[in-house]
N, C-alpha and C positions, 0 to 999 in steps of 0.2 A: 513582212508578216502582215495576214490581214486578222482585223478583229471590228467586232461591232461595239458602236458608240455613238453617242449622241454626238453631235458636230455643228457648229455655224457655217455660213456661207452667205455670199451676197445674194442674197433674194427676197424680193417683196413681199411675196406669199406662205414662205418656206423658209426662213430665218434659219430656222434648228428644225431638224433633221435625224430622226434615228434609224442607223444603218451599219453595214458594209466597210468599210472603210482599210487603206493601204495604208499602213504607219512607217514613219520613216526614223532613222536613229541618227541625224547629223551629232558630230561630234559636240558637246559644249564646254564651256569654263565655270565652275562655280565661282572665282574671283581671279581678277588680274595677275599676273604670273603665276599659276595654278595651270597643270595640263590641260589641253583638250581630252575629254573620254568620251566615248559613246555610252550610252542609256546603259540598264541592267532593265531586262524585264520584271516588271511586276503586275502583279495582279491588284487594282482594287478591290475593296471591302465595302467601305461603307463612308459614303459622299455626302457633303453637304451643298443647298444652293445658297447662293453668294447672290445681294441683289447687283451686284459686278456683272455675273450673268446675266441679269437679265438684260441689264443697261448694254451689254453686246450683244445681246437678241436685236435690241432696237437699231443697235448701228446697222446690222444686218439688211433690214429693213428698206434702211436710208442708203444701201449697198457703200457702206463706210468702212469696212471692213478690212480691205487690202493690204494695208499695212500692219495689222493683228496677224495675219495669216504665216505660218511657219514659212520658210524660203521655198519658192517654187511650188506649194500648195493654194489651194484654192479653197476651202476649208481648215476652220479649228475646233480639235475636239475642248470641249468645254471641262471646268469643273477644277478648282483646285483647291477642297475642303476637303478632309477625311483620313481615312486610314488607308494602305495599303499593304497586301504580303510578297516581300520578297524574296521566291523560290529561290534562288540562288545562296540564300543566305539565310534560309529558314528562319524566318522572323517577319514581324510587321513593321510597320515603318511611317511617319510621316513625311512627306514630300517637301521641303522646303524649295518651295514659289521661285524666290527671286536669286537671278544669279546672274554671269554673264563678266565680259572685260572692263570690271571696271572694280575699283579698290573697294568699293561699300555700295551696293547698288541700291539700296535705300536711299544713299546721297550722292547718287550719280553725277560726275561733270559733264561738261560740255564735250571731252574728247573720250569720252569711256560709253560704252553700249551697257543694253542689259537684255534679258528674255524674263519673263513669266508662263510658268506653266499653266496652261488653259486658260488664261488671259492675252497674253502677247507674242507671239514667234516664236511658241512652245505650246505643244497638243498636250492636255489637261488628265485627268483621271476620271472621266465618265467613260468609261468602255472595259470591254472584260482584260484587257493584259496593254501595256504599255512601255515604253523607255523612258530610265529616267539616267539622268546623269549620277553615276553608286557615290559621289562625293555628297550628295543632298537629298539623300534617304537616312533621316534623321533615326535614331534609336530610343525607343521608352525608354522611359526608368528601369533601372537595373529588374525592380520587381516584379518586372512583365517581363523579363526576357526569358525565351523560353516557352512562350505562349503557343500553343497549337491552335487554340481558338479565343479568337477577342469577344469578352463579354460586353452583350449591348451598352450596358450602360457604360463601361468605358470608353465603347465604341463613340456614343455620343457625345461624351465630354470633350471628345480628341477631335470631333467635326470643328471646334469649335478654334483650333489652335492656328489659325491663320488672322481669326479676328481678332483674339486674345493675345498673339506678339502685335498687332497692330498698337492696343493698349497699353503693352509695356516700351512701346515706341514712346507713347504720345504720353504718357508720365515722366520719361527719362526726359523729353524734349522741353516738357513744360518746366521741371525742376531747370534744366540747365538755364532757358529764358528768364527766368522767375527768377531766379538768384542774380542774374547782371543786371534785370528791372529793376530789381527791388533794393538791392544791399547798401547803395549808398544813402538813397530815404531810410533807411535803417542809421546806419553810422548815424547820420544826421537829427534821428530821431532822439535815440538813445545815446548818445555819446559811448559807443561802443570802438574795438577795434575792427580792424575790414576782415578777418577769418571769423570773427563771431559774429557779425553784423552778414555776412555771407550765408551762413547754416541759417540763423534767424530768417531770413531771406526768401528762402526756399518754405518756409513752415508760413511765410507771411503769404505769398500767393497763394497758398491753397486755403484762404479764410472762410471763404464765402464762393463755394463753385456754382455753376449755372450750366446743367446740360441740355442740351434744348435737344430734345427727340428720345426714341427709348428700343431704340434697334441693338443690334449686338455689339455693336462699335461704342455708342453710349455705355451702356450697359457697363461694358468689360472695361472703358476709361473709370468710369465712375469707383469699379470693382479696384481696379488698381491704387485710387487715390484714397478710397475708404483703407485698403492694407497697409499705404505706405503713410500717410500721414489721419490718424486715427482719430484727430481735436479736429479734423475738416467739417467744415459747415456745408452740406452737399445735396442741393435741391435739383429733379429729375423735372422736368417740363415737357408736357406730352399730349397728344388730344385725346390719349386712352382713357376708358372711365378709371378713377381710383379705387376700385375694386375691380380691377380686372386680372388675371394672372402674373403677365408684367407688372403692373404696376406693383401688387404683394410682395415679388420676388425681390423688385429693391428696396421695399419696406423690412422685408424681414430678413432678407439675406445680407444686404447691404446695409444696413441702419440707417437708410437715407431717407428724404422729407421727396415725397413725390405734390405734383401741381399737376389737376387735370385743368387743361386750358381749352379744351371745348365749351365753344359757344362764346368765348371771350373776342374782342376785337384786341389790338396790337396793343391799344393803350392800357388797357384795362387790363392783359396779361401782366404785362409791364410792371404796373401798381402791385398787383399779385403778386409780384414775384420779389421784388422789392420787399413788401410787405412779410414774407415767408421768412428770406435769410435776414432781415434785419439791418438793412440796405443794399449797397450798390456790390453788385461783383465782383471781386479780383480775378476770377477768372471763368469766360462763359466761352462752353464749347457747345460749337454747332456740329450737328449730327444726323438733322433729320432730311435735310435735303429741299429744304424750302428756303426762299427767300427772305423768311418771315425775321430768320434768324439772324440777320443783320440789321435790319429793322428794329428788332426789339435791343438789340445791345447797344447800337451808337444811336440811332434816329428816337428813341423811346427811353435813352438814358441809364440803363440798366448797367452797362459795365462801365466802374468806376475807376474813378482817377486811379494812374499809371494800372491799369487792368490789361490782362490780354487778352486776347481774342483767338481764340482755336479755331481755325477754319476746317473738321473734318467729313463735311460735306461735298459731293461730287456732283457737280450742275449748277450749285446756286452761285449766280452774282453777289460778290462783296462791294458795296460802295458805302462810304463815309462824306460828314462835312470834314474838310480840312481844318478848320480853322478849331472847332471843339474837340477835335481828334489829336494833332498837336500840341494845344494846350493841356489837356488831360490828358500828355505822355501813354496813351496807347501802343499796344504794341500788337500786330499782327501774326502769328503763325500758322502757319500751312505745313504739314509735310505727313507724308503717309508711307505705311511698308514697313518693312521692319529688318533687323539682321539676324542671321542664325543665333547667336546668343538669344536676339526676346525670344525665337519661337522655341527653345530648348526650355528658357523658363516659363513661356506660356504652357507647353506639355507638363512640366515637372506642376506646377499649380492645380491645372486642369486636370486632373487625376485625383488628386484628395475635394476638389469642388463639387458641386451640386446644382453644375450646372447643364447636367443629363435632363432633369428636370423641363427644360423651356424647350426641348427637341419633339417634334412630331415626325412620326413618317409619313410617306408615300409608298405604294405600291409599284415594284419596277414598273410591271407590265402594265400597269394605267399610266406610268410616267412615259415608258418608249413608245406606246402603243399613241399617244398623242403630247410627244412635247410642250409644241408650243400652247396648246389647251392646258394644260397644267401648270405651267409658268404663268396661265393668265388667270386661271380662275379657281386654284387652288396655292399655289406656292406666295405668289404677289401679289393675291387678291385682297379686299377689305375685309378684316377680321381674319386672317391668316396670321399662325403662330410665328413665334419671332423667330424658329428658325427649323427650317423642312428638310429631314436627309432619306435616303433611299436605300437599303440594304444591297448593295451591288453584288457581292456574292456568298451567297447565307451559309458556305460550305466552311467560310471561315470562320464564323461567327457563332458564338453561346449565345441563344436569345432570352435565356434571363434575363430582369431586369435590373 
């Protein structure tokens, strides 16, 4: 089947590409012992860009691409944010990203594979019809089903459920770390037993948070740790001004303490920020994608004893002294993606939330009509919204707001 869609490919001039394109339906696994099925057609709706994209634009570029590319193709269609309608089954649907032979592909091993849609060895949702595997064409809430046409602003809300299970990844993960960091300095503190000193544990890391960037990943972590743990002491760190849209939206949606760190050098954020929570961190995540953010947490002293460090930044170098890093029982975490579970809870959230609100569009035909111009000087550009979708195809969609 042919259909048109934006697509990557290895070229220096021509990265992405909107066109023409031959879609293929190899069979796949949503998890280990789970059949193989081929795709069900669906039609996208309404897409959001991922800066995921654009960071494969550039591989593109650097013709790095090869191994992103589905088997035997030469191109990838992009884009795996949004909503889509599945004629077959007359309903809408979200696409859940991550699947493939392996028991939990979030926590893939060494002898288990995986695919991602429009990111890795799977063509994505920017084109008019597509295949998906019908085991990870997720369902709304029962009180959407039924729906003939998606109203925008739900449509919006729903762009957003790919970053938003990212968040209830990276709160489950931090809870699980935080409770083995923490609960024996508890016992020890308290003269408590180890079930109660365990629960106290998990409330002890979240004291004092430190996000450093104010993208949707930030945002939606911060979102999750404000629901789950509600006494969190939770400051946003960012170089936006503190009157700016975002920064509002975690002041008043999130009741959290924002820090414009424009104009500040490392040390002097540092102090800042210190200065804000009321000391040292128990726990700073990084999110913005500079390097700054390792620097201010070990090299500038920020996160404090036995604290941990959320690495969910894609690019930046981590480096530590050993010797302070050790002693101050640091702890490390990295891990991104999420399983069908968070993104069933990120949809069931993301539907009573308000966060339609931080979405701008784009015009298709200014978007196909020049790609990769729009990825540079609208989508990723300086002072571009925190997050840019496209109406794919308006036949599905109430434009209410």
């Amino acid at each position: 089947m042919k259909t048109f869609a934006t697509y990557f490919q290895n070229e220096e001039k021509e990265p992405l590409q909107y066109g023409e394109v031959n879609l293929i339906n190899p069979p796949r696994q949503r998890l280990r012992g789970e059949p193989l099925r081929s795709g069900v057609e669906a039609m996208p709706v309404f897409c959001g860009f991922c800066g995921t994209d654009h960071e494969l634009m550039n591989m593109g570029r650097k013709g790095l691409l090869g191994p992103k590319f589905p088997a035997g193709q030469t191109r990838l269609i992009n884009g795996h944010e949004g909503v889509v309608w599945v004629p077959g089954e007359n309903r809408f649907a979200i696409v859940l990203i991550r699947g493939g032979d392996s028991c939990d592909p979030t926590r893939f091993t060494e002898d288990e594979t995986y695919f991602e849609y429009g990111c890795d060895g799977a063509d994505g949702i920017f084109c008019d019809k597509g295949y998906f595997n019908p085991d990870m064409l997720l369902h709304l809430p029962d009180k959407y089903e039924g729906l003939q046409k998606l109203p925008l602003s739900l449509a919006k809300k729903l762009v957003f459920s790919d970053p938003y299970a990212c968040a209830v990844f990276q709160h489950e993960r931090m809870c699980d770390i935080g409770e083995a960091q923490l609960f024996r300095v508890v016992m020890a503190k308290e003269k408590c037993d180890e079930p109660t000193a365990r629960k106290k544990a998990v409330e002890a890391a979240f004291a004092r948070v430190v996000i450093f960037g104010l993208g949707t990943t930030g945002l939606f972590i911060g979102d999750q740790i404000r629901r789950n743990h509600p006494e969190a002491n939770i400051l946003f760190v960012a170089r936006s001004d503190a009157e700016s849209e975002k920064a509002r939206f975690v002041k008043d949606e999130l009741a959290c303490d924002y820090l414009s760190s424009g104009g500040m050098d490392e040390a002097e954020t540092a102090a800042a920020i210190t200065a804000r929570i009321g000391g040292r961190a128990t726990i700073f995540v990084g999110t913005s994608g500079t390097e700054a953010e390792h620097r201010i947490a070990f090299a500038q002293g920020v996160l404090g004893c036995n604290g941990i460090y959320n690495s969910f930044s894609l690019g930046p170098k981590v480096t530590y002294d050993t010797m302070p890093f050790g002693f101050q029982n640091h702890v490390i975490l990295a891990s991104i993606n999420f399983t069908q579970a968070h993104m069933e809870t990120a949809i069931r959230l993301l539907c009573e939330s308000r966060f339609d609100r931080l979405v701008k569009l784009i015009d298709k035909d200014a978007f196909t009509s020049d790609p990769i111009g729009a990825y540079e000087n609208k989508i990723y550009s300086k002072g571009a919204p925190l997050k840019t979708a496209v109406v794919w195809n308006p036949a599905y969609l109430g434009m209410e707001a």
